[in-house]
N, CA, C and O atoms as CSV, one atom per row, in Angstrom:
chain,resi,resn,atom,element,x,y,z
A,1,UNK,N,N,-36.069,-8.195,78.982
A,1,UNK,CA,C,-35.037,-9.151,78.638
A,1,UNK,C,C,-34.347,-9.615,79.926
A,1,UNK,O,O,-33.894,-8.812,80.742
A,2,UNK,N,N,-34.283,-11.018,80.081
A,2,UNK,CA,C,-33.684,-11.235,80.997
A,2,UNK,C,C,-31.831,-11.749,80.759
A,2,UNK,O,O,-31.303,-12.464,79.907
A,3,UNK,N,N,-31.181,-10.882,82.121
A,3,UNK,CA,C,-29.699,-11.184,81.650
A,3,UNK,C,C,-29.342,-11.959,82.210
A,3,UNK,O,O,-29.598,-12.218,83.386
A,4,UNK,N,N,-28.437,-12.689,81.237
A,4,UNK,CA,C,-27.585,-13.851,81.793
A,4,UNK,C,C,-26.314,-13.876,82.261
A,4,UNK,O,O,-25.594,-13.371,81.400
A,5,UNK,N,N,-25.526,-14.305,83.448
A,5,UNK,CA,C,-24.372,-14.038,83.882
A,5,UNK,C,C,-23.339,-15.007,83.239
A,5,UNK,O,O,-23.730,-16.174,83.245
A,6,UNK,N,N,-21.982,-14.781,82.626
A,6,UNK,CA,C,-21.030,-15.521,82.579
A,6,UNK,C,C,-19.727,-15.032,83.465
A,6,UNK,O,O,-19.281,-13.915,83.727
A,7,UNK,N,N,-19.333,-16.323,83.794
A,7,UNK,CA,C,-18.020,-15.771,84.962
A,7,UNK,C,C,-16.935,-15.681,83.902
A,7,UNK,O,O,-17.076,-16.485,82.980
A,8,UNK,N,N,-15.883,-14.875,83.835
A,8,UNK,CA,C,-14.699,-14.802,82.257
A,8,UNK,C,C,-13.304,-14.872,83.071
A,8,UNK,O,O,-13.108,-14.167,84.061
A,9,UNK,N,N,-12.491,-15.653,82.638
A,9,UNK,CA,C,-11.097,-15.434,82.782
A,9,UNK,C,C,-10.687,-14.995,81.986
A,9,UNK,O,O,-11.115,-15.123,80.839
A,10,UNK,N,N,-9.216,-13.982,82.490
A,10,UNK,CA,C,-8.167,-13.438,81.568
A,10,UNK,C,C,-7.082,-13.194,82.626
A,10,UNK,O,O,-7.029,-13.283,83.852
A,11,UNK,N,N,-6.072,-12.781,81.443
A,11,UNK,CA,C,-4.976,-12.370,82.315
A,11,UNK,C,C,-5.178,-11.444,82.744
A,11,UNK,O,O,-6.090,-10.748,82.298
A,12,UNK,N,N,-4.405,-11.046,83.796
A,12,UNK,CA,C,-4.422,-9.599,84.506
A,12,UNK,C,C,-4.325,-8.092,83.141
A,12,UNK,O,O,-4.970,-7.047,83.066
A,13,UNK,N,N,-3.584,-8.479,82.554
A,13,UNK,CA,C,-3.178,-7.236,81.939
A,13,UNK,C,C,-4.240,-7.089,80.772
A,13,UNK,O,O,-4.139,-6.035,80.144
A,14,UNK,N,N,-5.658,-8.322,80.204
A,14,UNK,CA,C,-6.509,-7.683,79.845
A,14,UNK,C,C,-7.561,-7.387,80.813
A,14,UNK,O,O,-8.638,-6.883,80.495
A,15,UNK,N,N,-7.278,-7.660,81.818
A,15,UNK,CA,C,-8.145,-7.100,82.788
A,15,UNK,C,C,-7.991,-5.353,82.973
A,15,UNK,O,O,-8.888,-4.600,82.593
A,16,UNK,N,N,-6.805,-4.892,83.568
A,16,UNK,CA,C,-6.468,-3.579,83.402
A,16,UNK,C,C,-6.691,-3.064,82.007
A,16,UNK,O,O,-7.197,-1.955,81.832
A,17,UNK,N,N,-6.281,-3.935,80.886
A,17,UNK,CA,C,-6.597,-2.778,79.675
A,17,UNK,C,C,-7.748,-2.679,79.941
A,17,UNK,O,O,-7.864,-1.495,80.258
A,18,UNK,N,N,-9.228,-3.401,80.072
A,18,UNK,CA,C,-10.051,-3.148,79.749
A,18,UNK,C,C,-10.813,-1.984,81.385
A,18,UNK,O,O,-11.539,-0.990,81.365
A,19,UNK,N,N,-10.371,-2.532,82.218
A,19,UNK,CA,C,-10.789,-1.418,83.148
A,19,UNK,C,C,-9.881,0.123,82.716
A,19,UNK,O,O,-10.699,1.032,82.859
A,20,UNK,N,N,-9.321,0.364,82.525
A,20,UNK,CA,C,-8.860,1.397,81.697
A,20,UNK,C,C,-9.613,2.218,81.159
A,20,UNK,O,O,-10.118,3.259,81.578
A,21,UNK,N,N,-9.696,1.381,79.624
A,21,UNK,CA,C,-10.525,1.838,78.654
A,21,UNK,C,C,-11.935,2.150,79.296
A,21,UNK,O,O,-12.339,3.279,79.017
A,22,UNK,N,N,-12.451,1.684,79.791
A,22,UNK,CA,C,-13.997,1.779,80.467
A,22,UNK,C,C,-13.909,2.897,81.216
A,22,UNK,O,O,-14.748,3.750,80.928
A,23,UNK,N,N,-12.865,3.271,82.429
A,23,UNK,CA,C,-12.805,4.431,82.649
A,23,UNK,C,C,-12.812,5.560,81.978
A,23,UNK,O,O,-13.733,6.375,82.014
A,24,UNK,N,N,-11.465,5.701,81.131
A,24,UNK,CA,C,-11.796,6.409,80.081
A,24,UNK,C,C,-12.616,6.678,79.213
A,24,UNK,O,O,-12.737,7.836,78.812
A,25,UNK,N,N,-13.616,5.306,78.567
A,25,UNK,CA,C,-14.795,6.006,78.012
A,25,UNK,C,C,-15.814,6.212,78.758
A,25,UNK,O,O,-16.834,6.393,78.093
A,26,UNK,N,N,-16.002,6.273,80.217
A,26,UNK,CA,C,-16.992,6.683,81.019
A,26,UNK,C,C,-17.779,5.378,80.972
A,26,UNK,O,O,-18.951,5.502,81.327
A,27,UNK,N,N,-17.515,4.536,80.724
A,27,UNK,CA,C,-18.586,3.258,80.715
A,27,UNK,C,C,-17.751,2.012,81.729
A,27,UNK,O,O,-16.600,1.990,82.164
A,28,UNK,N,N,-18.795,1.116,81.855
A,28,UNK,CA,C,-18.824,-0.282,82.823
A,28,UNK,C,C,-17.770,-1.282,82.346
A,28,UNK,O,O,-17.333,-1.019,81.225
A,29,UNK,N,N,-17.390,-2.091,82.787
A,29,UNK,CA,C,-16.696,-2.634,81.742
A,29,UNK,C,C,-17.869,-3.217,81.126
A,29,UNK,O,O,-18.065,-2.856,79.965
A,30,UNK,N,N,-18.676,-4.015,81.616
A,30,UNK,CA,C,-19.955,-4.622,80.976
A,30,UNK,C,C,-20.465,-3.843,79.483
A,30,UNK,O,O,-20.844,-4.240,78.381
A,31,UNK,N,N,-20.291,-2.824,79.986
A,31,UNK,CA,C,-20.837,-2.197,78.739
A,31,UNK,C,C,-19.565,-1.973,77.843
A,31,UNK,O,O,-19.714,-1.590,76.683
A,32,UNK,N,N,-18.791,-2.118,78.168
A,32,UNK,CA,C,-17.635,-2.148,76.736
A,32,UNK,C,C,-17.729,-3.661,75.560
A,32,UNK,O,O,-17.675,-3.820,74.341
A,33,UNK,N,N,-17.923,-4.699,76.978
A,33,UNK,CA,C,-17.954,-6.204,76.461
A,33,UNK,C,C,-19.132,-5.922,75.798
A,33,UNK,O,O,-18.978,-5.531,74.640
A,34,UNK,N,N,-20.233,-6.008,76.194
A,34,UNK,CA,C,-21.301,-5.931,75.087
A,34,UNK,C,C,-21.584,-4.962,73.939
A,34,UNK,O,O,-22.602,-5.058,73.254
A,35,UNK,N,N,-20.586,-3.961,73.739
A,35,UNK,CA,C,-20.606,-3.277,72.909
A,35,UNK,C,C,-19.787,-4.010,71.469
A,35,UNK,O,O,-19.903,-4.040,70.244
A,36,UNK,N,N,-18.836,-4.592,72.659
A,36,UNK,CA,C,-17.648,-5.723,71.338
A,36,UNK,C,C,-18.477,-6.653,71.150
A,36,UNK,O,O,-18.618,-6.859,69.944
A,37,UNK,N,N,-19.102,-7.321,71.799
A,37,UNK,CA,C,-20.193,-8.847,71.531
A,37,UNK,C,C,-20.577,-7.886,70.161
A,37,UNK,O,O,-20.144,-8.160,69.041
A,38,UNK,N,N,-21.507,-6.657,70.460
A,38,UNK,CA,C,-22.281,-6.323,69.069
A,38,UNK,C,C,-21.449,-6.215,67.875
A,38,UNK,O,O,-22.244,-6.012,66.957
A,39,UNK,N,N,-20.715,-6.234,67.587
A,39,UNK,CA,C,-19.299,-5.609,66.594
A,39,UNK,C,C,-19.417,-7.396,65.955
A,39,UNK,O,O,-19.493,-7.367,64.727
A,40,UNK,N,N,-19.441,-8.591,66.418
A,40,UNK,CA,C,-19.435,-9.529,65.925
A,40,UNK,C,C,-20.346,-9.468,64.877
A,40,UNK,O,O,-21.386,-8.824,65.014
A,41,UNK,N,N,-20.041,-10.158,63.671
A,41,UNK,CA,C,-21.072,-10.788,63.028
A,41,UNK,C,C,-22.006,-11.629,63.279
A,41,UNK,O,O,-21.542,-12.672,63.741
A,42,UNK,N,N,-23.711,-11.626,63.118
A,42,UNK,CA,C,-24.190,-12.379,63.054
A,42,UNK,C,C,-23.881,-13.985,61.988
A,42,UNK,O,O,-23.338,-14.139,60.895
A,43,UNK,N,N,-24.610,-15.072,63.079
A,43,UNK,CA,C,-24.572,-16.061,61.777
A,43,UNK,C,C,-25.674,-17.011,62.340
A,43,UNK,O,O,-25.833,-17.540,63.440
A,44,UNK,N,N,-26.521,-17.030,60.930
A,44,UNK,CA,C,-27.820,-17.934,60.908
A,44,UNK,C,C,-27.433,-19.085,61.374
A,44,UNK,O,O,-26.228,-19.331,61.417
A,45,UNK,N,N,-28.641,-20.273,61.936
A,45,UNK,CA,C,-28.093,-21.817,62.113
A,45,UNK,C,C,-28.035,-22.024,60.948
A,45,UNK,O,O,-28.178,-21.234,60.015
A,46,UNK,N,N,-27.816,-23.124,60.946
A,46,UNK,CA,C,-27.455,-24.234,59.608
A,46,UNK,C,C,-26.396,-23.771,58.775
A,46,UNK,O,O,-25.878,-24.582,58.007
A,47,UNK,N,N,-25.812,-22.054,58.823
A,47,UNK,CA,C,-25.253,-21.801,57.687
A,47,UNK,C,C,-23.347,-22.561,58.013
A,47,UNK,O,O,-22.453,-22.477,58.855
A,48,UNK,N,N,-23.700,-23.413,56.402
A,48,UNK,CA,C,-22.416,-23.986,56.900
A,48,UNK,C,C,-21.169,-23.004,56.336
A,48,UNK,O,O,-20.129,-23.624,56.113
A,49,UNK,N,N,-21.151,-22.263,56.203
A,49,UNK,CA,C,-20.107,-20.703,56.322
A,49,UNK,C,C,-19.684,-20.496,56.793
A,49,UNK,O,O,-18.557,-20.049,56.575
A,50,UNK,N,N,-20.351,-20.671,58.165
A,50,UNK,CA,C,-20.087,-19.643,59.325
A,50,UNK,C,C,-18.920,-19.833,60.089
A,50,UNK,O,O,-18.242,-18.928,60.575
A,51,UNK,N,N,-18.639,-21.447,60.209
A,51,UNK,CA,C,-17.337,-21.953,60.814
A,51,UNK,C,C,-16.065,-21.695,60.013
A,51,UNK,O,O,-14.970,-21.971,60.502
A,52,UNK,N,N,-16.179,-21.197,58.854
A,52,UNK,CA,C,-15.109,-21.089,57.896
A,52,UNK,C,C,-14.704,-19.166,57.822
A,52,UNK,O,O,-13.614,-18.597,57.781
A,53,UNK,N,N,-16.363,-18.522,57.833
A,53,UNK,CA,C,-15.885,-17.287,58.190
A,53,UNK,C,C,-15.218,-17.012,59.112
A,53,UNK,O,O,-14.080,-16.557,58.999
A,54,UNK,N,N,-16.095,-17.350,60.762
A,54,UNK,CA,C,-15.601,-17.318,61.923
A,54,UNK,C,C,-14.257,-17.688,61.887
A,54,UNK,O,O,-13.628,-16.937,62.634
A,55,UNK,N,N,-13.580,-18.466,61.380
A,55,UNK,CA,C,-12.286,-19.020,61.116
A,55,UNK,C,C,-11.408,-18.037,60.421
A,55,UNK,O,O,-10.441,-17.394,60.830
A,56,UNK,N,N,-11.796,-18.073,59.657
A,56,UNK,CA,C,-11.156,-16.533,58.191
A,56,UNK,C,C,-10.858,-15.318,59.179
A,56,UNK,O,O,-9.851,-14.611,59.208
A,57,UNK,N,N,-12.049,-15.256,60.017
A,57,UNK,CA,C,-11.853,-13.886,61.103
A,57,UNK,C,C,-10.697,-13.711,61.919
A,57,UNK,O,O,-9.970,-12.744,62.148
A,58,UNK,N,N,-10.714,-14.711,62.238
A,58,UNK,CA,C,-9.629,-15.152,63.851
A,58,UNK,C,C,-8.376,-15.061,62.969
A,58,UNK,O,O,-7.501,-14.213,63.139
A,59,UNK,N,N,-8.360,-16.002,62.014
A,59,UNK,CA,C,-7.158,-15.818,61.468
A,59,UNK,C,C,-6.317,-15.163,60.604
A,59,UNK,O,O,-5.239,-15.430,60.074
A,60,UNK,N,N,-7.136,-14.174,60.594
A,60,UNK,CA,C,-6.465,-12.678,59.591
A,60,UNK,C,C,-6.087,-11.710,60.745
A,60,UNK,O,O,-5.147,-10.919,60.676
A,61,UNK,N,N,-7.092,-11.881,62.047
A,61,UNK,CA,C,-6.489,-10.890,63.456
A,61,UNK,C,C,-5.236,-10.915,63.823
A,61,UNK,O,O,-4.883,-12.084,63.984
A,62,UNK,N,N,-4.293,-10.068,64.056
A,62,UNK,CA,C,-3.050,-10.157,64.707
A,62,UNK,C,C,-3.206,-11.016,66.236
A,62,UNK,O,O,-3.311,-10.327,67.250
A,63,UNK,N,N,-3.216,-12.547,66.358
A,63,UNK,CA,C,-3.276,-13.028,67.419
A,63,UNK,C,C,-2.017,-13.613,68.148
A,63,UNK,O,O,-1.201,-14.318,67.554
A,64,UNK,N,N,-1.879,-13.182,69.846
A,64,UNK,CA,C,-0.563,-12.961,70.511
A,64,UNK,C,C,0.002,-14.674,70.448
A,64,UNK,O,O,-0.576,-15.724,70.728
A,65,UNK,N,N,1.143,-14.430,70.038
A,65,UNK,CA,C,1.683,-15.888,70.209
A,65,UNK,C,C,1.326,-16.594,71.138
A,65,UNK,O,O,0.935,-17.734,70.888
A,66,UNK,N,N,1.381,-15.854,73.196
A,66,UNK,CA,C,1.528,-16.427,73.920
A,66,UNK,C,C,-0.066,-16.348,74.162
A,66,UNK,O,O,-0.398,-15.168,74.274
A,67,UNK,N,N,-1.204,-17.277,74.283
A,67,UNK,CA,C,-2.138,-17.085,74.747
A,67,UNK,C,C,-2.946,-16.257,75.997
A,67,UNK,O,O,-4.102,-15.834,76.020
A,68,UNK,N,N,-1.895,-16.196,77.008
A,68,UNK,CA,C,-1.984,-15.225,78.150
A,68,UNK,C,C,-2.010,-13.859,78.103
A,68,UNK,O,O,-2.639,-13.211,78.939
A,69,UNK,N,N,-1.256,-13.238,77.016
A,69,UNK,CA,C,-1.710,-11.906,76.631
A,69,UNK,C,C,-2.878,-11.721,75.985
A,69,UNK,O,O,-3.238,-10.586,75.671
């Protein structure tokens, strides 16, 4: 399999949480992110659902007012 690179912004302070956590669980951060990528649901093409689940998802999450956190 060949891997593909993405460059990611965040704020600093999910930067530290997540170097944190990675320390603590003995893992990369890489390997934390792709562990959360897997935790997503799949969704077939065409299914016209998916924008409404994906939607349903986000918006039942406790999401931070200020986008920067």
């Amino acid at each position: 399999m060949k891997n593909k690179q993405l460059r990611l912004r965040m704020s600093e302070r999910r930067f530290n949480k997540l170097k944190q956590y990675a320390e603590y669980a003995d893992k990369t951060m890489t390997q934390v992110i792709d562990e959360l990528i897997d935790t997503l649901p799949s969704i077939k093409n065409g299914d016209s659902d998916a924008r409404g689940l994906a939607n349903a998802e986000l918006s039942s999450t406790n999401c931070p007012v200020n986008p920067a956190d």
